[in-house]
C-alpha positions as CSV (number, residue, x, y, z in Angstrom):
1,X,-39.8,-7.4,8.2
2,X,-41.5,-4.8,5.7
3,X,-39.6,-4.2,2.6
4,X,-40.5,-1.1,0.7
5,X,-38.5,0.8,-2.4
6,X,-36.9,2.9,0.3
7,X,-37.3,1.8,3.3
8,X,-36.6,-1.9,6.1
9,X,-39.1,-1.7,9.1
10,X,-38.9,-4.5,11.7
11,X,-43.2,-5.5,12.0
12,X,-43.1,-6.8,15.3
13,X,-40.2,-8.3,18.1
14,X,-41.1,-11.8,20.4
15,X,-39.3,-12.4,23.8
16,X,-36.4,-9.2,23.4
17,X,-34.2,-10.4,25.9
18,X,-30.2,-10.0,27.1
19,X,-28.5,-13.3,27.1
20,X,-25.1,-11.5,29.0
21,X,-27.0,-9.0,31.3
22,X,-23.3,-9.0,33.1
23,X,-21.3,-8.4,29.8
24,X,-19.4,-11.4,29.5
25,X,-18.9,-13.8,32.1
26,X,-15.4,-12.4,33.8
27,X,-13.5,-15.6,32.8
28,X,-13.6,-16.2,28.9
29,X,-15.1,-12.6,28.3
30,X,-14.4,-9.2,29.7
31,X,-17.6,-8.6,32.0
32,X,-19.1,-4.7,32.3
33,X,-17.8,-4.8,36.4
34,X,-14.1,-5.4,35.1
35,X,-14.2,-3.0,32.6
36,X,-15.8,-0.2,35.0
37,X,-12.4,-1.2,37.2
38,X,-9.7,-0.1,34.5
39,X,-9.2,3.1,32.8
40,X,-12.2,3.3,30.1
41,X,-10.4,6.4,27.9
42,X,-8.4,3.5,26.7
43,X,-10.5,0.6,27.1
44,X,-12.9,-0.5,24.6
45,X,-15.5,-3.3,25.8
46,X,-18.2,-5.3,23.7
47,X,-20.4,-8.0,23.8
48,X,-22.3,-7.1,20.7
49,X,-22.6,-8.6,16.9
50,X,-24.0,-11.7,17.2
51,X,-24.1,-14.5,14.3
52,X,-25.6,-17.7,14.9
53,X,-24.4,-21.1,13.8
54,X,-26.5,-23.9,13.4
55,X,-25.1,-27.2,13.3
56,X,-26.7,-30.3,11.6
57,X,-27.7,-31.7,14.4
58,X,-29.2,-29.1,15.6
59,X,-26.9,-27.3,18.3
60,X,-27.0,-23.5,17.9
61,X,-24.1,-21.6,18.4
62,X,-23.4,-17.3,19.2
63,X,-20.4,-16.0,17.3
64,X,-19.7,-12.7,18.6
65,X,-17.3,-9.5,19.1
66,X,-15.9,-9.8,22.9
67,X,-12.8,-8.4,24.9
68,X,-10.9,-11.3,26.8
69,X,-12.0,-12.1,30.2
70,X,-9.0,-13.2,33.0
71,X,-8.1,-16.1,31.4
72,X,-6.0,-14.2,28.9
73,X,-6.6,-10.6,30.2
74,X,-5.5,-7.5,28.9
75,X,-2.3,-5.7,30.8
76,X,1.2,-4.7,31.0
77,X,2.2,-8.4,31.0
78,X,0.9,-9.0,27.3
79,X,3.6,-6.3,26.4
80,X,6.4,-8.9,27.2
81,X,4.5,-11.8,26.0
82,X,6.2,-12.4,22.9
83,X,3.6,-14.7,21.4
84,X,1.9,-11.8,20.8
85,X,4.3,-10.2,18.3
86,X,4.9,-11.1,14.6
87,X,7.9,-11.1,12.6
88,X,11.9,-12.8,13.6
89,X,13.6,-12.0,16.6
90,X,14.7,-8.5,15.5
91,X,11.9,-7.6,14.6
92,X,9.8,-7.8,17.8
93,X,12.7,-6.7,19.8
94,X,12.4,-3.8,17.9
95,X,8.6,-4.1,18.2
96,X,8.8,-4.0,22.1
97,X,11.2,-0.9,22.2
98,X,8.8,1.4,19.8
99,X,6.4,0.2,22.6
100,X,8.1,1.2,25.3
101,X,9.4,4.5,24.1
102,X,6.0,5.7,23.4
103,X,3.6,6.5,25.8
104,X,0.8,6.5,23.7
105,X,1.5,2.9,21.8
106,X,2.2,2.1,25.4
107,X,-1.3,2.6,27.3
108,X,-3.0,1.4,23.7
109,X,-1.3,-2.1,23.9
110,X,-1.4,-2.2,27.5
111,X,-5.6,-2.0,27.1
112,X,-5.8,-4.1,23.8
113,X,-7.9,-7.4,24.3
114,X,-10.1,-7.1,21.2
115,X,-11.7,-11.0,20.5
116,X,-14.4,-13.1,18.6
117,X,-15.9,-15.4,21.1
118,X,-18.4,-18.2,20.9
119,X,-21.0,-19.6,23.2
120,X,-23.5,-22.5,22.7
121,X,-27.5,-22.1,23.1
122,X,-29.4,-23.9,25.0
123,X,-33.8,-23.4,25.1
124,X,-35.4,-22.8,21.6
125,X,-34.7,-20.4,18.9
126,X,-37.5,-17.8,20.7
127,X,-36.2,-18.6,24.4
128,X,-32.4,-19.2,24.1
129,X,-30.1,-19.1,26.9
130,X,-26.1,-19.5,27.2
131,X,-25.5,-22.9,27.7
132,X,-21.5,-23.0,27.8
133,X,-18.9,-20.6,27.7
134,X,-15.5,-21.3,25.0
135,X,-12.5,-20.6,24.6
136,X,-12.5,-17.2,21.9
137,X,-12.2,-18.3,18.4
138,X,-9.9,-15.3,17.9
139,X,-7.6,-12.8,20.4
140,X,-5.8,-9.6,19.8
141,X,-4.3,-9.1,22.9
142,X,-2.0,-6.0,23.2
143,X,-2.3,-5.6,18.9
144,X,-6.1,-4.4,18.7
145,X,-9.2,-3.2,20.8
146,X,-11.9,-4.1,18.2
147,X,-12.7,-7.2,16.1
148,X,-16.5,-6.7,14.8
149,X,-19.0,-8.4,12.7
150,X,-17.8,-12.2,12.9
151,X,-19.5,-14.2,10.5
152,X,-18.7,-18.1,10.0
153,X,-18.7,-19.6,7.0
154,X,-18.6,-23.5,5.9
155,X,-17.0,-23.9,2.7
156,X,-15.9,-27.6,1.9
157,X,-14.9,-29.1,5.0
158,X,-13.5,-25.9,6.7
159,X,-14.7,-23.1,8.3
160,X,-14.2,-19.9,7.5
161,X,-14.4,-16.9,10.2
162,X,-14.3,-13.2,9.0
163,X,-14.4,-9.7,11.0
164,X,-13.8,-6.6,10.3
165,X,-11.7,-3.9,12.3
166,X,-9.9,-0.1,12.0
167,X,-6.6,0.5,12.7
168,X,-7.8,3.4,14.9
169,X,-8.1,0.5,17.2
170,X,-4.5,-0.9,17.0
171,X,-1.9,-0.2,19.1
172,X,0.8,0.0,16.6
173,X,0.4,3.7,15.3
174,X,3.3,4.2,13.0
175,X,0.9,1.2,10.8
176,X,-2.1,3.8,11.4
177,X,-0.1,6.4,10.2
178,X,1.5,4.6,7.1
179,X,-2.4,3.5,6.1
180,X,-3.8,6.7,6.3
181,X,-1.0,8.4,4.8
182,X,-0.9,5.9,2.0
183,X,-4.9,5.2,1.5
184,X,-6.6,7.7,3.3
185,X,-8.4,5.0,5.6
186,X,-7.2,2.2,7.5
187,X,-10.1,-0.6,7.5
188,X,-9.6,-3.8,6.8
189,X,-11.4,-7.5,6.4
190,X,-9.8,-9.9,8.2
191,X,-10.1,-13.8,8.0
192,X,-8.9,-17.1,9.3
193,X,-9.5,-20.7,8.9
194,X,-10.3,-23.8,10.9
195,X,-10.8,-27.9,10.2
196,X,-13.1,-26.8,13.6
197,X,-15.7,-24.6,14.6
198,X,-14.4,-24.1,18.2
199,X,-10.9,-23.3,17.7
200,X,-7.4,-23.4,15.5
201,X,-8.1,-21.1,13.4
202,X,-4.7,-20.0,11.1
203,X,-4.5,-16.5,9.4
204,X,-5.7,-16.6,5.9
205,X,-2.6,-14.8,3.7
206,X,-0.6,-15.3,6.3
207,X,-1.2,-12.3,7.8
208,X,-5.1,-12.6,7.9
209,X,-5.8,-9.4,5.7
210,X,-8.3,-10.2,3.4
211,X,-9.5,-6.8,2.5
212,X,-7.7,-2.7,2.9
213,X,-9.0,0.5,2.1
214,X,-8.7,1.1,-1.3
215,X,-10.3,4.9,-1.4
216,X,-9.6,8.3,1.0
217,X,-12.5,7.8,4.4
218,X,-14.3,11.0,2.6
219,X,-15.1,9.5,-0.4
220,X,-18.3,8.7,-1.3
221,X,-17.4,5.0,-2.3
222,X,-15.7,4.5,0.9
223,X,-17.1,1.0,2.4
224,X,-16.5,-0.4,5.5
225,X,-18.1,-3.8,7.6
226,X,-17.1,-6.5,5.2
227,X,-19.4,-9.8,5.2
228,X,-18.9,-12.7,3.2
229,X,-22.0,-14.4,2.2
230,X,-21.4,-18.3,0.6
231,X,-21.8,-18.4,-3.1
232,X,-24.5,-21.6,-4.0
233,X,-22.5,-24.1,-5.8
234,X,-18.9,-23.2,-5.2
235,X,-16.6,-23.8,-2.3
236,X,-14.4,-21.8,-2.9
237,X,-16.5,-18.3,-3.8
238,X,-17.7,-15.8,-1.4
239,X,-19.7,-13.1,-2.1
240,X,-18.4,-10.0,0.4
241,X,-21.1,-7.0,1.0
242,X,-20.4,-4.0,2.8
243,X,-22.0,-1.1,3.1
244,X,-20.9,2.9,2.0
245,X,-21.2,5.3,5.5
246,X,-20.2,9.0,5.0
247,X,-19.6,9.1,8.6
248,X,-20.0,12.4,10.4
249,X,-21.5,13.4,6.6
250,X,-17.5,13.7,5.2
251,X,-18.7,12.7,1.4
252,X,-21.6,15.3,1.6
253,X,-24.6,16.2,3.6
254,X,-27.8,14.5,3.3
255,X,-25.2,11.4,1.7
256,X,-27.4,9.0,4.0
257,X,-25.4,5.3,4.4
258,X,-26.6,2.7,2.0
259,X,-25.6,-0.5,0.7
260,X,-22.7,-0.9,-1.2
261,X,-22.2,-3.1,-4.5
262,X,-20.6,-6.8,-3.7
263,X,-18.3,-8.3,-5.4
264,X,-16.8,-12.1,-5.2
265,X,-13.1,-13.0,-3.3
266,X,-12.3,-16.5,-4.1
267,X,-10.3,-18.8,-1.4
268,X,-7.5,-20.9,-2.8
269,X,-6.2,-24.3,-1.6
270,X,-3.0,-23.1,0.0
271,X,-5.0,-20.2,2.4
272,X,-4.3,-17.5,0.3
273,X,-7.2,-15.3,-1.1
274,X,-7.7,-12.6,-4.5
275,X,-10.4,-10.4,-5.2
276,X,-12.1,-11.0,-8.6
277,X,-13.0,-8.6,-10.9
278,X,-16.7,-9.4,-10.6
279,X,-19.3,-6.4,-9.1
280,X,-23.1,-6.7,-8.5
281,X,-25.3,-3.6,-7.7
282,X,-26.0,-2.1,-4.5
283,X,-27.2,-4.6,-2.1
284,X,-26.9,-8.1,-3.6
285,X,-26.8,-10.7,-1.5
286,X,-26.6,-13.6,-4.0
287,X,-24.7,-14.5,-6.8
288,X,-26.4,-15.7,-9.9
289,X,-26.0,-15.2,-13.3
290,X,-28.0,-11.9,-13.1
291,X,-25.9,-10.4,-10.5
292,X,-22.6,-9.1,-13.1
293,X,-22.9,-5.2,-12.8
294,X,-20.0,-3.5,-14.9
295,X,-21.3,-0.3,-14.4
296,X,-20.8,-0.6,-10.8
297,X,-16.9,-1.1,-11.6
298,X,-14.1,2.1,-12.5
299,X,-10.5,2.6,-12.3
300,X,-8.8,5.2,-10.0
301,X,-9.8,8.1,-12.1
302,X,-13.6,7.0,-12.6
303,X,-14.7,5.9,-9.3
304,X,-13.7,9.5,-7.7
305,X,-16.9,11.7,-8.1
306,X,-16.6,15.5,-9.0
307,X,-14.8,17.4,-5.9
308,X,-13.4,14.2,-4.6
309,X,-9.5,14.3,-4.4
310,X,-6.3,12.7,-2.2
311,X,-6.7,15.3,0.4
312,X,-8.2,14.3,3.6
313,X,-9.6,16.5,6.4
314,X,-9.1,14.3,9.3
315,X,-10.8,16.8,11.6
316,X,-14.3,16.2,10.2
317,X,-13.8,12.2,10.8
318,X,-12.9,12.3,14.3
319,X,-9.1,12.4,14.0
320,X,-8.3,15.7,15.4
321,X,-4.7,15.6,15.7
322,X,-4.4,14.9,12.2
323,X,-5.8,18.6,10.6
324,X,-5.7,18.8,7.2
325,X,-3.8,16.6,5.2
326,X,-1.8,17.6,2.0
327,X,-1.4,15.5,-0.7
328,X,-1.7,11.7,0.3
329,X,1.3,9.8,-0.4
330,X,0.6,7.3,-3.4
331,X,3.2,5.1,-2.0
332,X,1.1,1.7,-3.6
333,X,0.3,0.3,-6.8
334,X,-2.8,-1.3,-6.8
335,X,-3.1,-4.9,-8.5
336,X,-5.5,-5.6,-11.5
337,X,-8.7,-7.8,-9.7
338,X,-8.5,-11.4,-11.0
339,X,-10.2,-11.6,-14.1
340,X,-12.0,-15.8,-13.7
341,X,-14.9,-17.1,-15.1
342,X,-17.2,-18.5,-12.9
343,X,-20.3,-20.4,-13.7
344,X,-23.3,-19.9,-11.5
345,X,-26.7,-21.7,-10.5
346,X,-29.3,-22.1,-13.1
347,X,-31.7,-21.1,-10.0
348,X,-30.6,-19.2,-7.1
349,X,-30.6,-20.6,-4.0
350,X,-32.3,-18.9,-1.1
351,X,-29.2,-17.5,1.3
352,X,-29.6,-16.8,4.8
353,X,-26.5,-14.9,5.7
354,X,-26.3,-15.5,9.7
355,X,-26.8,-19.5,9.6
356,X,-24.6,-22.1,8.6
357,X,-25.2,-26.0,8.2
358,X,-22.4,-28.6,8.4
359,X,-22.5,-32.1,7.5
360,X,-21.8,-33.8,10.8
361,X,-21.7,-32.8,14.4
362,X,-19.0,-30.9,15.8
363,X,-16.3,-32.8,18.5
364,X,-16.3,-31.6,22.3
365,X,-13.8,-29.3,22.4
366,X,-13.9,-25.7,24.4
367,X,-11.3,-26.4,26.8
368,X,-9.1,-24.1,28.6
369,X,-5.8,-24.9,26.1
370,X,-4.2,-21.7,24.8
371,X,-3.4,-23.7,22.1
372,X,-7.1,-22.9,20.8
373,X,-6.8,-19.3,20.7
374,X,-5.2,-17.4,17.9
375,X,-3.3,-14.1,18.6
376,X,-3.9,-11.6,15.9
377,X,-0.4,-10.7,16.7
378,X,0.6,-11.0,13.0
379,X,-1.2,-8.4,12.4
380,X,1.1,-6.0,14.1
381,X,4.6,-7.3,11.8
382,X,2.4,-7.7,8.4
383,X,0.6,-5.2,8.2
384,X,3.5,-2.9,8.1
385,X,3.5,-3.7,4.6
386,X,0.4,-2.1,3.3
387,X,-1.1,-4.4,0.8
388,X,-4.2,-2.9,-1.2
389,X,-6.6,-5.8,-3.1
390,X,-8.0,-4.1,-5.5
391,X,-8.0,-1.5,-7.9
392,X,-11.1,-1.0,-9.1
393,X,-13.3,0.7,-7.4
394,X,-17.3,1.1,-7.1
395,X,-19.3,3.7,-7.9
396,X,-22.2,5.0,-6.1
């Protein structure tokens, strides 16, 4: 690739090939004939974002966003599943009657089969091929229709998997509603933990919300599609990059996307995470001790450029039923970032985002045992609760 002061331009492209020329493969992973059978104004299919893993003895690995295939495919029947519901007994009870009593939630659950699946390479890096179909690493059946940019990452002995997502995708809309109201967006970073590469992955935080909007979708500091990059010499630091989109040109014309600042979340022991109150510039992918950027931070007042305000016109992002907001509800207040000192690397290490190296070779597993999959389910009980990660905010 060709780096320039303004622009990226890929130089040349060996052996461009489709590993899934089917979609997935019907079983594991929604295939295109399946979807093309079902209604697709509700259905969302992918077989896109692909990270690779590379173990240490070699075995390559394709983490990517998928829809589940038959063996735990999207329906009516999920509706009633109760594994797929968060919260006490009451609670989904209730859960299952909002369903039912509205149409819309209804069709949207009904549809939802949003997942992160995993394959293993075989052939060489230039000439792969899928080898073996597993289990997903991560379902949303009947709670959400998109799961996007996986990445895996190895921190100590764990791994670490992280997507991002929109609420625009869920099926619960009274949580839609309450974000947008409350925020002004509704994306989120997800994450969840495993002793395993291939499966039993638990919800980091419980709920496995990492990261909410913080700032309205027109502003220009609005970020979206988190991705948490290993900090050299700490295991328990990651350094999350994103990137700022003015989608459909909301936070100005000729506002073209561009990177956003990063900043570091660090991963306690018990599974719970906090953002730190430590920014880079626009674009860093490593942390050193170059990388602190205070400029880059603000509070609430600050970060908003001139003409920005609370007031969202949900027309000009897509959401036409919405109009014209009034004032958005402040109903949160934002926690102070985690103020740590951190020591970095006298040199930094070179980081290659998309591969990760373990210390030993993973066990055979990949087998049919639901017991493998984790239902994002919690997402629908715990997220009613909006929780917002950081108050500062980042200029452009």
């Amino acid at each position: 690739m060709l780096l320039g002061a303004y622009d990226v331009r890929i130089r040349s492209v060996t052996n461009n090939q489709v590993l899934t020329p089917q979609g997935g493969d019907g079983y594991f992973y929604q295939s295109y004939a399946q979807w093309t059978q079902g209604d697709r104004g509700f259905d969302n299919i992918a077989m896109r974002d692909p990270h690779i893993v590379e173990e240490a003895d070699g075995t390559r690995y394709l983490v990517f966003e998928a829809s589940t295939g038959q063996q735990n495919y999207q329906g009516e029947e999920q509706i009633y599943n109760w594994n797929n519901y968060g919260g006490d007994a009451s609670y989904m009870v209730k859960s299952l009657f909002n369903l039912l009593e509205n149409e819309g939630m209804y069709k949207k659950a009904a549809h939802s089969n949003a997942a992160i699946g995993i394959v293993r390479l075989g052939g060489s890096e230039k000439r792969p091929y899928v080898a073996q179909y597993y289990t997903p690493l991560v379902s949303s059946p009947m709670v959400s229709d998109e799961l996007e940019r996986p990445n895996v990452v190895k921190l100590g002995n764990q791994y670490y998997l992280f997507t991002t997502t929109r609420l625009t995708h869920a099926a619960n809309h009274n949580i839609l509603h309450a974000a947008n109201q409350a925020v002004g967006d509704n994306v989120l970073m997800l994450g969840y933990v495993s002793d395993s590469l291939l499966g039993g992955y638990k919800p980091l935080n419980g709920s496995g919300v990492v990261l909410t909007a913080t700032v309205p979708a027109d502003w220009r500091t609005a970020t979206y599609s988190y991705y948490a990059v290993p900090v050299e010499g700490h295991e328990d630091l990651l350094l999350v990059t994103s990137y700022m989109s003015n989608r459909s040109e909301v936070a100005g014309v000729g506002n073209n996307s561009t990177m956003s600042p990063s900043f570091l979340i660090q991963v306690l022991p018990d599974g719970q995470t906090r953002v730190l109150a430590h920014m880079t510039e626009q674009g860093d992918w490593i942390w050193d001790e170059t990388s602190q950027s205070d400029r880059m931070m603000g509070d609430e007042e600050t970060s908003r450029l001139p003409g920005e305000d609370f007031i969202v016109d949900w027309s000009r992002i897509g959401y036409y039923s919405y109009g014209r907001n009034g004032q958005l509800k402040r109903i949160y207040q934002p926690e102070m970032p985690v103020v740590v000192k951190t020591s970095t690397p006298e040199k930094p290490a070179e980081v290659v985002p998309t591969v990760v190296k373990t210390e030993k070779a993973l066990p055979k597993t990949g087998t049919e045992d639901a017991s493998s999959m984790v239902v994002a389910g919690t997402v629908v009980g715990l997220l009613a609760t909006l929780s917002t990660v950081k108050s500062k905010r980042k200029k452009a």
